[in-house]
C-alpha positions, 0 to 999 in steps of 0.5 A, a space after each residue: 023531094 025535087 028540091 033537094 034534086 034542083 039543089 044537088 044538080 046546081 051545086 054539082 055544077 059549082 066543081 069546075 070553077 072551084 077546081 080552076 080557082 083551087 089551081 090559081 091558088 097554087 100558081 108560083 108568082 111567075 107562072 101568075 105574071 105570065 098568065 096575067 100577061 096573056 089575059 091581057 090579051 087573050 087573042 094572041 098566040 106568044 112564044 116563050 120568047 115573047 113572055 121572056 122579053 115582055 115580063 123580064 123573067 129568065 127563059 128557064 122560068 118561062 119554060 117551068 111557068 109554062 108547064 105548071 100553067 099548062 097542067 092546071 089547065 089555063 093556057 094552051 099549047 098550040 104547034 111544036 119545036 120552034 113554032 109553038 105557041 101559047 094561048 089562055 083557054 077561054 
């Protein structure tokens, strides 16, 4: 009877992961682009003029890929108005 409990408590632990990879899945390829930009960095804090000039992408484009990113819970948003910034979540 306490294997079945080891088990169960070990798989429960698999739902955040699965949920992140789920997420990725659904991603747009700009909103992949842009995430795949802060991960090669993850240290930096970068507006969204800085996305726009280091991948080229319309700023509108930034902005939505930004929002769906923020949503799926692998970036943050750090400040407001001008002096915000963005940054993967560890």
């Amino acid at each position: 009877m306490v294997f079945p409990k080891i088990l169960d408590k070990a798989l429960g632990g698999i739902e955040a992961p699965r949920a992140r990879y789920a997420a990725l899945q659904r991603l747009s390829e700009s909103a992949v682009r842009l995430l795949a930009r802060l991960r090669s960095a993850p240290e930096q804090r970068l507006t969204p003029a800085d996305l726009v000039a280091e991948t080229g992408l319309v700023r509108r484009t930034v902005q939505n890929a930004l929002v769906a990113l923020l949503k799926a819970g692998l970036i943050q948003r750090l400040g407001a108005g001008r002096g915000t910034r963005y940054q993967l979540i560890f």
